[in-house]
PDB file as gemmi writes it, atoms N, CA and C in Angstrom:
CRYST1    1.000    1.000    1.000  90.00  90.00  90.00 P 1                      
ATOM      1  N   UNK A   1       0.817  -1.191   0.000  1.00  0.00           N  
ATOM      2  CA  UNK A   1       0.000   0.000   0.000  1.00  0.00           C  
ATOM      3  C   UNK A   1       0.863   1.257   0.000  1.00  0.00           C  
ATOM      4  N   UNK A   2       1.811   1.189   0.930  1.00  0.00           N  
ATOM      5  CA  UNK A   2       2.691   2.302   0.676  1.00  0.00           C  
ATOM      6  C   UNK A   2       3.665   2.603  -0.586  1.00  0.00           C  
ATOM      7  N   UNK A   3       3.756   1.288  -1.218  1.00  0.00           N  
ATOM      8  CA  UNK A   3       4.261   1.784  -2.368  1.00  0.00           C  
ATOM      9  C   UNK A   3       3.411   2.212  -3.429  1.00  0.00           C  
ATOM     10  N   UNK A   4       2.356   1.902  -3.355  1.00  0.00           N  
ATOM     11  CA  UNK A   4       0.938   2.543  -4.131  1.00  0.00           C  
ATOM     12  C   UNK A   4       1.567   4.098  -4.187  1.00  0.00           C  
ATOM     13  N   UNK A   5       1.313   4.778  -2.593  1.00  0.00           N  
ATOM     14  CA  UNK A   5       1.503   5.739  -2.584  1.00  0.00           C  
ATOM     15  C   UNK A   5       2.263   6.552  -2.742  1.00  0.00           C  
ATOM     16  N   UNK A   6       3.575   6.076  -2.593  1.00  0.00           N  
ATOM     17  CA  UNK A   6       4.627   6.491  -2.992  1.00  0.00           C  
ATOM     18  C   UNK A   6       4.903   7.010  -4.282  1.00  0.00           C  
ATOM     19  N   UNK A   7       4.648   5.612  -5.488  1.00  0.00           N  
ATOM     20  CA  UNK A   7       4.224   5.714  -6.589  1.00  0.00           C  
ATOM     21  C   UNK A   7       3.442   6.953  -7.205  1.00  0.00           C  
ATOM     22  N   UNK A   8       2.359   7.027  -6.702  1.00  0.00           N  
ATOM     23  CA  UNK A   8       1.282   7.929  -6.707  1.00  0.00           C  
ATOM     24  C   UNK A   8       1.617   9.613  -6.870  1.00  0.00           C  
ATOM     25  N   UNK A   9       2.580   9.580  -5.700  1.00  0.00           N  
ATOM     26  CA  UNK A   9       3.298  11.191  -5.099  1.00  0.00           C  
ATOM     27  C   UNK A   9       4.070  10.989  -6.091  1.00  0.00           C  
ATOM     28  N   UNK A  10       4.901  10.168  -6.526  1.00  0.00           N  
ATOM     29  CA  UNK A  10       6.239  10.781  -7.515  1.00  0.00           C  
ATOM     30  C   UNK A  10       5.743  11.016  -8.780  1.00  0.00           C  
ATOM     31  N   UNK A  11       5.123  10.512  -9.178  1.00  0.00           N  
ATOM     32  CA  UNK A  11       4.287  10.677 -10.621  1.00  0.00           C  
ATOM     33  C   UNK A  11       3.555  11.676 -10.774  1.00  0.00           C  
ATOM     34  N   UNK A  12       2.692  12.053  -9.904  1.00  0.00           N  
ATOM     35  CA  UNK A  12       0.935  13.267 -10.221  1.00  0.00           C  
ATOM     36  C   UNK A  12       1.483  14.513  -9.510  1.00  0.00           C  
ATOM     37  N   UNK A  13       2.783  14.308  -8.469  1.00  0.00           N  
ATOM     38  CA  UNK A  13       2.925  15.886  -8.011  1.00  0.00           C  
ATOM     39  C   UNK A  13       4.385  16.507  -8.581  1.00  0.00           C  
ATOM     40  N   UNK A  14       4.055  17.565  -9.305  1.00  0.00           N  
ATOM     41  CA  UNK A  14       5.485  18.115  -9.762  1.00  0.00           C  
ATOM     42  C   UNK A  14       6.140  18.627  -8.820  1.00  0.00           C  
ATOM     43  N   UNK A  15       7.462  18.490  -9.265  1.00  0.00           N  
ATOM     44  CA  UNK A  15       8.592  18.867  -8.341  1.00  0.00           C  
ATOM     45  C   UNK A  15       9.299  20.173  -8.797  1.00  0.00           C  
ATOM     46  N   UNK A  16       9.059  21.331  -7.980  1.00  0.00           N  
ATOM     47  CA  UNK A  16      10.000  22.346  -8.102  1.00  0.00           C  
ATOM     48  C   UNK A  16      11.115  22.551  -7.206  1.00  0.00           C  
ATOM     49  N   UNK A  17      12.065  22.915  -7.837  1.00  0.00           N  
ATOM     50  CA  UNK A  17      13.507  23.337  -7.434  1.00  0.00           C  
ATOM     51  C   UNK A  17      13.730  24.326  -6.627  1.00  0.00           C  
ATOM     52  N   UNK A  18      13.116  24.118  -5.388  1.00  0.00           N  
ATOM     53  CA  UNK A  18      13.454  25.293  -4.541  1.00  0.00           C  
ATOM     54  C   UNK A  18      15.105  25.224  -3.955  1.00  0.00           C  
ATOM     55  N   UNK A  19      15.641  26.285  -3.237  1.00  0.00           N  
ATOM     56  CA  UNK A  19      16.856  26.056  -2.420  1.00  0.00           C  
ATOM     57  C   UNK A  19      16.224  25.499  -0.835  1.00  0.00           C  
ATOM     58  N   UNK A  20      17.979  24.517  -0.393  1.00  0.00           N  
ATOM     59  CA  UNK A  20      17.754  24.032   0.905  1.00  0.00           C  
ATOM     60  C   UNK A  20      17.729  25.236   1.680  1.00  0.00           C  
ATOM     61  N   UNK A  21      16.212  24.641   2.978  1.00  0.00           N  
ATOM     62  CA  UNK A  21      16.120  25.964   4.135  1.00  0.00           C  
ATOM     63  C   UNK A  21      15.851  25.588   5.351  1.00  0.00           C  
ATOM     64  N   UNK A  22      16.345  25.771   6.411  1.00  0.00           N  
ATOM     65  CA  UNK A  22      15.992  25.137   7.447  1.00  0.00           C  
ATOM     66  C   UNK A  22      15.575  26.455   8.914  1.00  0.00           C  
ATOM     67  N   UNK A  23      15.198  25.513   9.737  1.00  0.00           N  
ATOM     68  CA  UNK A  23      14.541  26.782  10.740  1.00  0.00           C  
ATOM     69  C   UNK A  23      15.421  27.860  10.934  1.00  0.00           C  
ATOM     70  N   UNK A  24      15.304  29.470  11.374  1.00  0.00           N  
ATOM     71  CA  UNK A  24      16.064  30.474  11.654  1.00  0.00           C  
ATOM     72  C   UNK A  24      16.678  30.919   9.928  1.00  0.00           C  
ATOM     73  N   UNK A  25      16.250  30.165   8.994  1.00  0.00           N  
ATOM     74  CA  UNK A  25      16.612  30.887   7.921  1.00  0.00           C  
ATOM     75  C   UNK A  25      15.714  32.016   7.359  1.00  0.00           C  
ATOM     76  N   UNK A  26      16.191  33.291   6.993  1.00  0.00           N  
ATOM     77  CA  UNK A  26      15.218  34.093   6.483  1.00  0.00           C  
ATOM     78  C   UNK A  26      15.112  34.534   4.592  1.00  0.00           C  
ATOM     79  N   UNK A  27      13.622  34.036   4.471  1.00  0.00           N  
ATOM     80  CA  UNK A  27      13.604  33.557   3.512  1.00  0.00           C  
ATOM     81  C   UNK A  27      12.382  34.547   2.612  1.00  0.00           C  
ATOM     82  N   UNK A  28      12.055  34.600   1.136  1.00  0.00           N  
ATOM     83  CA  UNK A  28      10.730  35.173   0.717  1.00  0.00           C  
ATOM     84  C   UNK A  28      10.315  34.406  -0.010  1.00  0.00           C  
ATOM     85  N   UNK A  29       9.055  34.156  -0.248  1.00  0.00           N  
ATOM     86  CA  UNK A  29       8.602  33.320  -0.631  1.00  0.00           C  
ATOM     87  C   UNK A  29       7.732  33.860  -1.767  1.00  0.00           C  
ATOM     88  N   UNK A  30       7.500  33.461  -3.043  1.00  0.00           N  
ATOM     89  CA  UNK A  30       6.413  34.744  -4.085  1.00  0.00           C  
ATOM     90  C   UNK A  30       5.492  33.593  -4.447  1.00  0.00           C  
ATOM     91  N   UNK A  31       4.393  33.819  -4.190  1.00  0.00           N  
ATOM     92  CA  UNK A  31       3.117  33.295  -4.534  1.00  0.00           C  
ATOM     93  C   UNK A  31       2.311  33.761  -5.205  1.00  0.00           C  
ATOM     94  N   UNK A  32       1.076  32.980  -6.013  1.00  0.00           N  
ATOM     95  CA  UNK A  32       0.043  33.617  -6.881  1.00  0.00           C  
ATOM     96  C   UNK A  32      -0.923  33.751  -6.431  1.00  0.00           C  
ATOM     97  N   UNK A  33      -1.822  35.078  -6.263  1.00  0.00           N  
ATOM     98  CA  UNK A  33      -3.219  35.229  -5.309  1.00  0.00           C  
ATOM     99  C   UNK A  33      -3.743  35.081  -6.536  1.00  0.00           C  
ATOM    100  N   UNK A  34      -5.077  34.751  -6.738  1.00  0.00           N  
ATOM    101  CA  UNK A  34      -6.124  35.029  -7.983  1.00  0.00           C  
ATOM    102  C   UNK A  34      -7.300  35.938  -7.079  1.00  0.00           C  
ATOM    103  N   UNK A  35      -7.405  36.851  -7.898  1.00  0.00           N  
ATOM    104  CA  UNK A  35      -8.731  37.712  -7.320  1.00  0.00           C  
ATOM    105  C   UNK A  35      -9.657  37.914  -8.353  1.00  0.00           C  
ATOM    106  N   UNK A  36     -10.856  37.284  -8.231  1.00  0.00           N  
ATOM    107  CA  UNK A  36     -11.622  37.165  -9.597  1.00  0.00           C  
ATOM    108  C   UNK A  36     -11.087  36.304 -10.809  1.00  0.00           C  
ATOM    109  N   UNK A  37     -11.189  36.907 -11.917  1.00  0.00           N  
ATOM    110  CA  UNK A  37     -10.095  37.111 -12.723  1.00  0.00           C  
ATOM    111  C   UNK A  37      -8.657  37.724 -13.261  1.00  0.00           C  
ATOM    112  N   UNK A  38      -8.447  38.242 -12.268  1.00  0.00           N  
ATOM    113  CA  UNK A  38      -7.116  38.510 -12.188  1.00  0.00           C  
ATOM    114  C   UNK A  38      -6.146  37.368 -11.619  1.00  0.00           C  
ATOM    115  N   UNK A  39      -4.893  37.454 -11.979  1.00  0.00           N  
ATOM    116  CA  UNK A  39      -4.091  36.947 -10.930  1.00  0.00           C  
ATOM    117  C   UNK A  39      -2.454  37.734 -10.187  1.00  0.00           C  
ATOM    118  N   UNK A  40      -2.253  37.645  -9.436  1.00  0.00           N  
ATOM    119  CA  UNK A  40      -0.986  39.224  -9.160  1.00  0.00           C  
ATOM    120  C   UNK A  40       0.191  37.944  -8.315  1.00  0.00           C  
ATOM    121  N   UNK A  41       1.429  38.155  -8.188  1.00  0.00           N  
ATOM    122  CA  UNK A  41       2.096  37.703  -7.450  1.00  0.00           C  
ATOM    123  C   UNK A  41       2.609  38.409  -6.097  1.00  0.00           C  
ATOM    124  N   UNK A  42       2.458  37.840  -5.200  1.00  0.00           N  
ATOM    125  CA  UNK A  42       2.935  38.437  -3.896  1.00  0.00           C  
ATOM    126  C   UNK A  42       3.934  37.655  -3.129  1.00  0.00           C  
ATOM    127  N   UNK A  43       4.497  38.783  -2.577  1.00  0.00           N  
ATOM    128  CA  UNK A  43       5.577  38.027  -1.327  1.00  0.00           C  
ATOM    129  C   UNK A  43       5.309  37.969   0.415  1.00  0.00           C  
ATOM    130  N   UNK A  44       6.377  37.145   0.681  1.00  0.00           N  
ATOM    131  CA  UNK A  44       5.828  36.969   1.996  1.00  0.00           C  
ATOM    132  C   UNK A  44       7.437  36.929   1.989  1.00  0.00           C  
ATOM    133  N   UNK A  45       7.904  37.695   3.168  1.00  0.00           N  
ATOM    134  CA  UNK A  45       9.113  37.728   3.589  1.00  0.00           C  
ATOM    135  C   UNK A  45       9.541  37.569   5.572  1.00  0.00           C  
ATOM    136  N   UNK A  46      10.211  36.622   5.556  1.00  0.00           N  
ATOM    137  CA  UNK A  46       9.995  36.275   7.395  1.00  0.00           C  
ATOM    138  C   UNK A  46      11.415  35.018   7.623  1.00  0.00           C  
ATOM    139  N   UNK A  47      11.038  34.850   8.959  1.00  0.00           N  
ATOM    140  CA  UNK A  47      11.928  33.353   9.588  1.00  0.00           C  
ATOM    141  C   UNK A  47      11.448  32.315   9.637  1.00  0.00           C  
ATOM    142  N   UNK A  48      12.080  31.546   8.876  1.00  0.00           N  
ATOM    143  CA  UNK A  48      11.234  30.259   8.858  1.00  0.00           C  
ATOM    144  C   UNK A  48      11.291  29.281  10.686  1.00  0.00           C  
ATOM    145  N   UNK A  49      10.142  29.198  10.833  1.00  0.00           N  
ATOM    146  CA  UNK A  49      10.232  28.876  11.986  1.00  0.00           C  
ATOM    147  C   UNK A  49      10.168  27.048  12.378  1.00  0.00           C  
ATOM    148  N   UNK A  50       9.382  26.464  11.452  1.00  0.00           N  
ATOM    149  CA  UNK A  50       9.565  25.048  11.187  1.00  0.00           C  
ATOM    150  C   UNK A  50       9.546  24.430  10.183  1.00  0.00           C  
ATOM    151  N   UNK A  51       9.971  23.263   9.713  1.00  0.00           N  
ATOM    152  CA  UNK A  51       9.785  22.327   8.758  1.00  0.00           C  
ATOM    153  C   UNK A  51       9.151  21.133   9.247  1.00  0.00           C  
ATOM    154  N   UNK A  52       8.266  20.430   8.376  1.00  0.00           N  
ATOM    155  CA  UNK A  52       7.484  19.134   9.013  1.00  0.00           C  
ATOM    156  C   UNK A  52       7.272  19.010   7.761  1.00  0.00           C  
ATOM    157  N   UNK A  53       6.948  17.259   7.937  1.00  0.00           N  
ATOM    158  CA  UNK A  53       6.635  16.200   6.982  1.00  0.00           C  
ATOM    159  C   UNK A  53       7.903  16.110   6.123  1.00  0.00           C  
ATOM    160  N   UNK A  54       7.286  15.395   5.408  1.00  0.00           N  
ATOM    161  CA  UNK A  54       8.399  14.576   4.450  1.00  0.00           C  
ATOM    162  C   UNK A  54       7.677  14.638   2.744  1.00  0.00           C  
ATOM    163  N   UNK A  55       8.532  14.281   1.852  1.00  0.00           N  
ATOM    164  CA  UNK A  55       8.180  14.566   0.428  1.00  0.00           C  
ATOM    165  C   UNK A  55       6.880  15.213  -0.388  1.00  0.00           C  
ATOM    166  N   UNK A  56       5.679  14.867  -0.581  1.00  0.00           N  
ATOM    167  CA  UNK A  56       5.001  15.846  -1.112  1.00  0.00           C  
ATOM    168  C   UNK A  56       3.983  16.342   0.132  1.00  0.00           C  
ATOM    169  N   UNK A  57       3.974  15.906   1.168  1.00  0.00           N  
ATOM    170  CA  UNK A  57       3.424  16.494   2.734  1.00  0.00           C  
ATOM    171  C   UNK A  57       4.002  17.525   3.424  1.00  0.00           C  
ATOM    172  N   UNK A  58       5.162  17.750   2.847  1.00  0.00           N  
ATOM    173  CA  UNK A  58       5.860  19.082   3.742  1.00  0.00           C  
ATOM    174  C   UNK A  58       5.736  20.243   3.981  1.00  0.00           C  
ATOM    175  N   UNK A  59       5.596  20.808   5.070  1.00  0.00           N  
ATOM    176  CA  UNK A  59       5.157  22.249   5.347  1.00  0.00           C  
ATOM    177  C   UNK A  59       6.556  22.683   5.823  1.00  0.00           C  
ATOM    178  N   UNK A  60       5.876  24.216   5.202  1.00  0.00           N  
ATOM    179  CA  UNK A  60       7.152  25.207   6.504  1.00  0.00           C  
ATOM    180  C   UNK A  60       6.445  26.397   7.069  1.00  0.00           C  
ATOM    181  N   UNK A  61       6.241  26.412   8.004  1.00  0.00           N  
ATOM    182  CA  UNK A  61       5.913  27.791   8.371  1.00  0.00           C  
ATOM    183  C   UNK A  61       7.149  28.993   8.830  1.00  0.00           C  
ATOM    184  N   UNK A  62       6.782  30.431   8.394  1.00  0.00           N  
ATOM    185  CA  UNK A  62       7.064  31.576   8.000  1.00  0.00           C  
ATOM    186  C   UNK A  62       6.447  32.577   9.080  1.00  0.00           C  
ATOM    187  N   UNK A  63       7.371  33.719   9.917  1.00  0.00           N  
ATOM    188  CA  UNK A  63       6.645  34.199  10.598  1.00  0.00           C  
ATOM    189  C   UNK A  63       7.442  35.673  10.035  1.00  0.00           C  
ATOM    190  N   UNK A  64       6.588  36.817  10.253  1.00  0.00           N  
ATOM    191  CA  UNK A  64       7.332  38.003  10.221  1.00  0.00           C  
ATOM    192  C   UNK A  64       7.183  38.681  11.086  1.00  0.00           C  
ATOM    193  N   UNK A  65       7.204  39.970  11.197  1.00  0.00           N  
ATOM    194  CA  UNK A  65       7.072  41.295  12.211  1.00  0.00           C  
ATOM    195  C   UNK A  65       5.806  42.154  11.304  1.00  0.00           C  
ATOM    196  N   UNK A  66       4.495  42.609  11.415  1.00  0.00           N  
ATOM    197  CA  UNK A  66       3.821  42.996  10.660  1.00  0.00           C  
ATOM    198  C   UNK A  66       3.329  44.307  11.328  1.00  0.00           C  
ATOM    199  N   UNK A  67       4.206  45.699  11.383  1.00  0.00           N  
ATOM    200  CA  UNK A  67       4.217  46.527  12.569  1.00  0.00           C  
ATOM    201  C   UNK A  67       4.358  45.688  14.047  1.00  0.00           C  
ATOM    202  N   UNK A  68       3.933  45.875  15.068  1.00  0.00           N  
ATOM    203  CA  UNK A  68       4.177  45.209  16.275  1.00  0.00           C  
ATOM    204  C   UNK A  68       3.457  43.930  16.378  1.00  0.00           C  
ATOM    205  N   UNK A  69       2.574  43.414  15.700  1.00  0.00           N  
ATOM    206  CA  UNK A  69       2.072  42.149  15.448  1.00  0.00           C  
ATOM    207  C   UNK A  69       3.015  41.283  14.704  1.00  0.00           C  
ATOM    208  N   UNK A  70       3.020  40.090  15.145  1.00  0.00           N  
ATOM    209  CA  UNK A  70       3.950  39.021  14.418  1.00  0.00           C  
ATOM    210  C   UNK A  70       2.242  38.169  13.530  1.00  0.00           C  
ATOM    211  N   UNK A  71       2.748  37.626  12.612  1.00  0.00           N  
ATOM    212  CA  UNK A  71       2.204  37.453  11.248  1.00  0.00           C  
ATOM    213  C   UNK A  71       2.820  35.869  11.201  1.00  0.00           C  
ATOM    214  N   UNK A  72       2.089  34.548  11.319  1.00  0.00           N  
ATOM    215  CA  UNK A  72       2.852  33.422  10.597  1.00  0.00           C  
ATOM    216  C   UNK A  72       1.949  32.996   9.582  1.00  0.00           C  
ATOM    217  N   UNK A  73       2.558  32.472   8.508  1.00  0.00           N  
ATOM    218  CA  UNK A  73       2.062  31.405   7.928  1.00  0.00           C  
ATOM    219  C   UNK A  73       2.573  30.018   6.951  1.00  0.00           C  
ATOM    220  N   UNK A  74       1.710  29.044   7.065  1.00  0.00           N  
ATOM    221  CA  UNK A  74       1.990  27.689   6.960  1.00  0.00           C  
ATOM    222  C   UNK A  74       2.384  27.540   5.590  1.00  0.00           C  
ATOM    223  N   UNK A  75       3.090  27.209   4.449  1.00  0.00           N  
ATOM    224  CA  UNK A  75       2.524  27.184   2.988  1.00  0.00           C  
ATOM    225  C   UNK A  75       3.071  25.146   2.844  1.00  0.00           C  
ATOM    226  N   UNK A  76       2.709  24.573   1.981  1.00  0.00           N  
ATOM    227  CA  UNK A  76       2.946  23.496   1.577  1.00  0.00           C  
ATOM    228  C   UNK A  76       4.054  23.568   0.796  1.00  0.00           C  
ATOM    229  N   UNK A  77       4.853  22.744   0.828  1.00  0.00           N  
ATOM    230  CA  UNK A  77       5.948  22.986  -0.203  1.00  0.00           C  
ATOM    231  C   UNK A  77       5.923  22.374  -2.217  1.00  0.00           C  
ATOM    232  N   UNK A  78       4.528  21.744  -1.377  1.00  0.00           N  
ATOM    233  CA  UNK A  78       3.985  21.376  -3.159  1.00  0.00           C  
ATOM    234  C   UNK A  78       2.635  22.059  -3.736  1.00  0.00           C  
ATOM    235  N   UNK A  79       2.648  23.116  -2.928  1.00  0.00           N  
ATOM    236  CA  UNK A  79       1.451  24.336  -3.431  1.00  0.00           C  
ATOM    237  C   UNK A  79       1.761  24.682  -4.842  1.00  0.00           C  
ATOM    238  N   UNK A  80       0.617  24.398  -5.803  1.00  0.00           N  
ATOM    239  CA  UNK A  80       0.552  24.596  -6.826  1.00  0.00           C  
ATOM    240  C   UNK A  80       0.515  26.582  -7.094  1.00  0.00           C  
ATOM    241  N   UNK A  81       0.208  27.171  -6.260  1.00  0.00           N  
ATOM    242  CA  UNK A  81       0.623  29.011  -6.403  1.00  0.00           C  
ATOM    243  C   UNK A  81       1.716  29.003  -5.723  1.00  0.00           C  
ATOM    244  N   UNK A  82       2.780  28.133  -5.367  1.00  0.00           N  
ATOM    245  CA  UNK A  82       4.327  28.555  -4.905  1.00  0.00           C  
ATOM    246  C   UNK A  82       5.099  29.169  -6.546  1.00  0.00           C  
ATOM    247  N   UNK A  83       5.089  29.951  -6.601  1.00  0.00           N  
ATOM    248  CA  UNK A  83       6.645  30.571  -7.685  1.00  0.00           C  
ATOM    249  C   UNK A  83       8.345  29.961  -7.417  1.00  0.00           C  
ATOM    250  N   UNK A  84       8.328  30.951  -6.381  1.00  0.00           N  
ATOM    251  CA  UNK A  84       9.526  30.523  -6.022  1.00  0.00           C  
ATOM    252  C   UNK A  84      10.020  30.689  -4.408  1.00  0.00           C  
ATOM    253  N   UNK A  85      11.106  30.532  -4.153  1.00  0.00           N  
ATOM    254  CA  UNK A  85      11.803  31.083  -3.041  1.00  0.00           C  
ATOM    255  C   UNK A  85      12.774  31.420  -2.852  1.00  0.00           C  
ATOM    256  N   UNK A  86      13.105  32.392  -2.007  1.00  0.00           N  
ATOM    257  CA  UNK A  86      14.364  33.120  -1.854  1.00  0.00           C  
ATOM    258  C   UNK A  86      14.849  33.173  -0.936  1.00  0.00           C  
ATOM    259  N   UNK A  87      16.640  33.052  -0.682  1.00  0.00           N  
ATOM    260  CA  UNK A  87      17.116  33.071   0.260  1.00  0.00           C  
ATOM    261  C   UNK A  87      17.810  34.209   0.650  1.00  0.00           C  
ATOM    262  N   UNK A  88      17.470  34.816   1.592  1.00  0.00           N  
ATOM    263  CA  UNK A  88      17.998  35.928   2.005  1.00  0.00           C  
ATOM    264  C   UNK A  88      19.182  36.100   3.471  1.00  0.00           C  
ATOM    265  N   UNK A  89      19.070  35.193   4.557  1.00  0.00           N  
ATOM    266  CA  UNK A  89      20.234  35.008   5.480  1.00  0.00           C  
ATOM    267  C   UNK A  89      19.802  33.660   5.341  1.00  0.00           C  
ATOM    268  N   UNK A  90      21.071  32.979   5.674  1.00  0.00           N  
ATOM    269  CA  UNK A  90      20.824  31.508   6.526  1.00  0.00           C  
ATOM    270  C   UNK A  90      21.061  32.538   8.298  1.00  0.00           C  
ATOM    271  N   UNK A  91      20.269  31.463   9.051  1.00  0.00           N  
ATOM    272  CA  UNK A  91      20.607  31.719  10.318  1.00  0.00           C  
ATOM    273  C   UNK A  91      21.138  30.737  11.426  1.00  0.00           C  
ATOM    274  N   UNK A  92      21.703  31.643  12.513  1.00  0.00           N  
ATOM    275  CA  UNK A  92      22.007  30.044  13.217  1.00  0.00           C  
ATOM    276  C   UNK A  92      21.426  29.992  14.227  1.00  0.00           C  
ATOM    277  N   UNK A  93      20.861  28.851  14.376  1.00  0.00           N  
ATOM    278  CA  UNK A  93      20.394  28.276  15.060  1.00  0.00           C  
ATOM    279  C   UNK A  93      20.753  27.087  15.798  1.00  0.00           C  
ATOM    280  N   UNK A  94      19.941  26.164  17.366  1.00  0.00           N  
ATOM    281  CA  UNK A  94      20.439  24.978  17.495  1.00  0.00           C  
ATOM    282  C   UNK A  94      19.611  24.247  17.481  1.00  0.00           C  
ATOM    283  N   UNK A  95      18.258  25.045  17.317  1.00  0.00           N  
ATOM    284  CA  UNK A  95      17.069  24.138  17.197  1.00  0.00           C  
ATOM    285  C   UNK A  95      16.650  23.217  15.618  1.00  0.00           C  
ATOM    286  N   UNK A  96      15.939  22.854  15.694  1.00  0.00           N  
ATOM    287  CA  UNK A  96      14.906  22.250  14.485  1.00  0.00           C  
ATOM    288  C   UNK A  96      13.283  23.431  13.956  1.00  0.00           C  
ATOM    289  N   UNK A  97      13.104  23.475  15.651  1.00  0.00           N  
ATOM    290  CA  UNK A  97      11.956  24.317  15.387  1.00  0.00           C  
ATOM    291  C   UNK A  97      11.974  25.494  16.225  1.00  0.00           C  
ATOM    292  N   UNK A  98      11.925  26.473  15.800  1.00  0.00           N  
ATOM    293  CA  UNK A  98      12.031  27.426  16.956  1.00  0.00           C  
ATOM    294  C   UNK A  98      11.040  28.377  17.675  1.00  0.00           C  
ATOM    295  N   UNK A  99      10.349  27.861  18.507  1.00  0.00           N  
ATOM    296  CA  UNK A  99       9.313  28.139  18.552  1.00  0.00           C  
ATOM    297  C   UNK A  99       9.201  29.362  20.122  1.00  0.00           C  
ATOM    298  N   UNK A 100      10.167  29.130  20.387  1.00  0.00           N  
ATOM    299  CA  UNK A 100      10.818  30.223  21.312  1.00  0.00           C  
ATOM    300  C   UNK A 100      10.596  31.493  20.571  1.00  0.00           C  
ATOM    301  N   UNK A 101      10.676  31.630  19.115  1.00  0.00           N  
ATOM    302  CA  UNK A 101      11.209  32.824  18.831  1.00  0.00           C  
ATOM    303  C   UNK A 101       9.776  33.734  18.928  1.00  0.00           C  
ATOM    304  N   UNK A 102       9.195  33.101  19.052  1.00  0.00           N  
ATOM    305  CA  UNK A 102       7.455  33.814  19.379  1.00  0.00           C  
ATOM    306  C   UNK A 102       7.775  34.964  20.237  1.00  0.00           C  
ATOM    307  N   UNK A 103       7.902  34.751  21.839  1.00  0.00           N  
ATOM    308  CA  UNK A 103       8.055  35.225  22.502  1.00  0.00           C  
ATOM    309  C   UNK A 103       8.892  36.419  22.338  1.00  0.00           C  
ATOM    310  N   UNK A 104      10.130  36.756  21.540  1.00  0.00           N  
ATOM    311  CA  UNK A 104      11.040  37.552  21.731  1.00  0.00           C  
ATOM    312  C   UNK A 104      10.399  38.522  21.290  1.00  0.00           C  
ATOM    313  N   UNK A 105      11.116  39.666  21.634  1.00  0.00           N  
ATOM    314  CA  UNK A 105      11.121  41.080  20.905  1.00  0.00           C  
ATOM    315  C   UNK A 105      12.325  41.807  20.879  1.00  0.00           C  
ATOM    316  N   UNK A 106      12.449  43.046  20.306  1.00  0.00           N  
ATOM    317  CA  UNK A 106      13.690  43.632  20.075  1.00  0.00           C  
ATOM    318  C   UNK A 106      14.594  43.246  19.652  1.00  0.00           C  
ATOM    319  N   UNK A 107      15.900  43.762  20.189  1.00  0.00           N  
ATOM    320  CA  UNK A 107      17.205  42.882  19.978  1.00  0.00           C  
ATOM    321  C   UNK A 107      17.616  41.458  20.388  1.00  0.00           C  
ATOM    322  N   UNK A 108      17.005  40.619  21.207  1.00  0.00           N  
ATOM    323  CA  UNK A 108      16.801  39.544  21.503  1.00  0.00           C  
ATOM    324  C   UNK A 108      16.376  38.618  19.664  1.00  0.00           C  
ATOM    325  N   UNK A 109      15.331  39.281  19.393  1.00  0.00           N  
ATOM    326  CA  UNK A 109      14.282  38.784  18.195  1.00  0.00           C  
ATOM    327  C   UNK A 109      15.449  38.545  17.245  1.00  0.00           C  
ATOM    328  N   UNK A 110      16.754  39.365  17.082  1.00  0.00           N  
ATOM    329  CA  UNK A 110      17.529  38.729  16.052  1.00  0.00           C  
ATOM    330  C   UNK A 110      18.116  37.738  16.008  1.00  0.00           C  
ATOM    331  N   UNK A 111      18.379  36.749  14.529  1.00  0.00           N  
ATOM    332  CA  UNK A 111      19.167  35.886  14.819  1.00  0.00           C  
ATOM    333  C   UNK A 111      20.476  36.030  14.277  1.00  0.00           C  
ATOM    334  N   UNK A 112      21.523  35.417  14.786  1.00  0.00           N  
ATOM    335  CA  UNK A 112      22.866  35.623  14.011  1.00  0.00           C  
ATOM    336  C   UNK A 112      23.015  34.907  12.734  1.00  0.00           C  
ATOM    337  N   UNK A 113      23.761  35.693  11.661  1.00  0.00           N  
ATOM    338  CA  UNK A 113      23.810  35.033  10.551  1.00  0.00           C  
ATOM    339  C   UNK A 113      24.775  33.652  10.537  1.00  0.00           C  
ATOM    340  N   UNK A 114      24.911  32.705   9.437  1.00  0.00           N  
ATOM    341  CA  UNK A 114      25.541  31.525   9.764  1.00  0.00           C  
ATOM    342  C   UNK A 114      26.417  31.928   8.157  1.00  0.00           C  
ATOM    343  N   UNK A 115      27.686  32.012   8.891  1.00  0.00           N  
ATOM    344  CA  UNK A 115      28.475  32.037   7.565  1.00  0.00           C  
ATOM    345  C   UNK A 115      28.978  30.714   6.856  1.00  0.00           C  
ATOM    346  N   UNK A 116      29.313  30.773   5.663  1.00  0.00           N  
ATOM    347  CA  UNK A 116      29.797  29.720   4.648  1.00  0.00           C  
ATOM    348  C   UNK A 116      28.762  28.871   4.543  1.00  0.00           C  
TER     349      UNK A 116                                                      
END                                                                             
């Protein structure tokens, strides 16, 4: 059965070429809204705060600063309105998920960049 599915995912879901990203990286992400008949591309720019699941199940959620409100959101990594993504710092981190970073503010809220 699982290779049914397996099967299933590698065949019917396309694969785009994003870059590797992991939590504390800050990243933008450009997506397609449709409004009516229109359609416009937008960005979402933030820290990625987790990764979950595995091959065409994978999420990451994205949080930003939106004036003094923090802003997250979830996207799928096989969302058919994903464009692309961009990498803008890697960060360092020691976590997987960082879910601490909720809480912070100010100068605390930054993370250090991760060189090479």
């Amino acid at each position: 059965m699982s290779n049914l599915l397996d099967f299933v995912q590698n065949e019917l879901v396309s694969k785009k070429d994003f870059p590797n990203f992991s939590a504390g990286d800050t990243i933008t992400v450009y997506y397609e809204i449709k409004e009516g008949e229109k359609t416009r591309t937008q960005f979402f720019k933030g820290v990625v705060i987790q990764k979950r699941g595995s091959s065409s199940t994978e999420t990451f959620t994205i949080r930003k600063m939106s004036g003094a409100i923090g802003v997250e959101r979830i996207f799928p990594i096989n969302m058919p309105a994903l464009q692309k993504i961009e990498m803008n710092q890697k960060g360092k981190v020691r976590r997987a998920r960082i879910y601490y970073f909720r809480e912070l503010t100010g100068k605390k809220a930054k993370i250090k960049e991760r060189r090479g």
